[in-house]
BAKE-969335 format. One line per 2 residues: number of its first residue (from 1); their letters; for each residue y, z, x of C-alpha. Coordinates in Angstrom, 3 decimals, m for minus. Each point is the difference from the previous one (the first is absolute). Example, Ala and Ser with C-alpha at 12.3 -4.5 7.8 and 13.67 -1.06 7.14 Angstrom:
BEGIN
1	as	m4.500,7.800,12.300 | 3.440,m0.660,1.370
This chain:
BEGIN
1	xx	36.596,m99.786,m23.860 | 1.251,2.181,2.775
3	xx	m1.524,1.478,2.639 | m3.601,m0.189,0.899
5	xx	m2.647,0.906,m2.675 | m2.827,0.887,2.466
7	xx	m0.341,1.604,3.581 | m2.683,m0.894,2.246
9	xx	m1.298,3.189,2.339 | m1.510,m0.433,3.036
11	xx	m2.877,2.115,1.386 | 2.631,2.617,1.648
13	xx	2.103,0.131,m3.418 | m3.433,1.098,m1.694
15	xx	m0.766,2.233,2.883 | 3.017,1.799,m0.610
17	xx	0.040,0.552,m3.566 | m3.487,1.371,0.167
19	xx	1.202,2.398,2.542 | 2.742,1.134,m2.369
21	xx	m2.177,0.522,m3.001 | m2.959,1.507,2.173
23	xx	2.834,2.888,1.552 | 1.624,0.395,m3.965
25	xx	m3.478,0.367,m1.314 | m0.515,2.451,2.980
27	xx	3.104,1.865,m0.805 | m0.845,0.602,m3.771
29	xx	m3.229,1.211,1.205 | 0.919,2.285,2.253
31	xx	3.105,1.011,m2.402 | m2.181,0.348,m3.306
33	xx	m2.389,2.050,2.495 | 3.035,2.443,0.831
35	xx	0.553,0.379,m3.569 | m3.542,1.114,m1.086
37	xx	m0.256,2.255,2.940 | 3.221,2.077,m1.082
39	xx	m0.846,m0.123,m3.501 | m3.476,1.461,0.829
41	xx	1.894,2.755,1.753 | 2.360,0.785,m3.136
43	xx	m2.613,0.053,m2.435 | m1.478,2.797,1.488
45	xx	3.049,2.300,m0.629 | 1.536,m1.623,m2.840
47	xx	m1.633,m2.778,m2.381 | 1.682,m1.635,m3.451
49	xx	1.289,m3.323,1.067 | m1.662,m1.413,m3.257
51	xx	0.959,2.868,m1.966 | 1.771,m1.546,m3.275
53	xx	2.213,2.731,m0.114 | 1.418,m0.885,3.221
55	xx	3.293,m1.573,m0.806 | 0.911,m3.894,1.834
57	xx	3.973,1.580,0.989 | m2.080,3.132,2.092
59	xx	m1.858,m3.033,1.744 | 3.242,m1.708,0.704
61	xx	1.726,3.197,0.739 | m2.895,0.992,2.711
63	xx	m0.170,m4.054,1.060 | 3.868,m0.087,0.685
65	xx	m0.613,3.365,2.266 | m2.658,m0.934,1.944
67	xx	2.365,m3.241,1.292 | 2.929,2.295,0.757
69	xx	m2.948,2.346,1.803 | m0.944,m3.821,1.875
71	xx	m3.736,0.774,m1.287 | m1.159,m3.355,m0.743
73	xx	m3.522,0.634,m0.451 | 1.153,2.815,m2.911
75	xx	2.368,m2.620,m1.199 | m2.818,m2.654,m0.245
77	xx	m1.888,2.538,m2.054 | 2.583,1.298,m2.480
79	xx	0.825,m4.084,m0.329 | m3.806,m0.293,m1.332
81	xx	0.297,3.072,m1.895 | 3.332,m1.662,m1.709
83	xx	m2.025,m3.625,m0.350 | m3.251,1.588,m1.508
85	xx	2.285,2.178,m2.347 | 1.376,m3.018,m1.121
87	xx	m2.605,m1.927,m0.697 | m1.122,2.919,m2.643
């Protein structure tokens, strides 16, 4: 068989993979945090996200904006706007 099967780490490997999940984990925190704060800000003028009515192109439509805009917290959002829509 080629090539090694297994890798063995050594205490500063470990370190540094911790490090790197610990300041993702951090990230998505502090990201997912970004996203509730503006969303708690929209939904005071304008609500409906899980309005069935609201049709999955609009979301794209608004989603594909937003990027051109470089808004990537409203991007986030209208992406789980799109996934939850989806799901339905």
């Amino acid at each position: 068989m080629a090539g090694k099967l297994w890798r063995t780490f050594d205490q500063e490997d470990i370190d540094s993979i911790l490090d790197k999940i610990i300041k993702l984990s951090k990230n998505c925190e502090d990201f997912s945090n970004e996203m509730k704060k503006k969303l708690a800000e929209k939904s005071r003028e304008k609500g409906g996200w899980d309005d069935p009515d609201w049709d999955i192109e609009d979301i794209k439509n608004q989603l594909i904006k937003h990027v051109e805009k470089g808004d990537f917290v409203d991007v986030a959002n209208f992406a789980m706007f799109a996934w939850y829509k989806s799901r339905a």
